[in-house]
N, C-alpha and C positions, 0 to 999 in steps of 0.2 A: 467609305468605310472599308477597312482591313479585314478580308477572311482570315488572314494567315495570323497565325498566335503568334505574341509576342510576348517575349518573356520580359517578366517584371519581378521584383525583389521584395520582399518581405521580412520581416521579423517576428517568428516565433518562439518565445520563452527564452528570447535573448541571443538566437540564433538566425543567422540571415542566408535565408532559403530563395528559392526564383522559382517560378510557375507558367508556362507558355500559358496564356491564356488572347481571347480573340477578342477584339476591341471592346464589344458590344457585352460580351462576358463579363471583360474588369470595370464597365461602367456601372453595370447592371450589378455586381459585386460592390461596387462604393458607394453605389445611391443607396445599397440595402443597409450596410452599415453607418450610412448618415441616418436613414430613418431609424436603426436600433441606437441610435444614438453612442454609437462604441468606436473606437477606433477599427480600421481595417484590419492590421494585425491582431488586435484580438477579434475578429470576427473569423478570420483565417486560422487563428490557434482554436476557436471552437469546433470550427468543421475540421481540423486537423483533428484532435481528440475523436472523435464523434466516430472517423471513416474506419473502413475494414480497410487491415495493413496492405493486402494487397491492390487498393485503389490507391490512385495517385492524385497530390493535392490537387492537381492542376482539372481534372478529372470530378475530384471530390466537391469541386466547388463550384462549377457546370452543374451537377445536379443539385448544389440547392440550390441556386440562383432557381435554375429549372420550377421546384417545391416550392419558393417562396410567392415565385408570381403565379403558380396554379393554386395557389393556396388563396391568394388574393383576387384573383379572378372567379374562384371560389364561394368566397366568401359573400354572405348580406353586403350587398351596395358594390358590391366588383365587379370588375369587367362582363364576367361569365354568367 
């Protein structure tokens, strides 16, 4: 497995962005939006929306991944 980010290509609202992100991040970023059942770019256009201007997607989307599995681990019957 890759420590080092690697940048990857997206589409937001028609625009095609790149985001270094680290392996384990962009998997854990696609399995979340298989389970919300949506495509990657629009899951990547919600948490674009969502951030403060001066955080970066790449950034922005480390901490939900982050949120989602402490939310889940959280949760009745999770990990936690």
């Amino acid at each position: 497995m890759s420590g080092r980010p690697v940048k990857r290509s997206l589409t937001l609202r028609g625009h095609r962005t790149s985001v270094s992100l680290e392996d384990a991040f962009w998997r854990a970023f696609r399995e979340i939006a298989a389970e919300k059942d949506m495509p990657i770019n629009a899951l990547a256009a919600e948490i674009d929306e969502a951030r403060e201007m001066d955080v970066g997607l790449a950034s922005a989307i480390r901490v939900y991944v982050l949120g989602w599995y402490r939310d889940q681990a959280s949760s009745p019957g999770g990990a936690g």
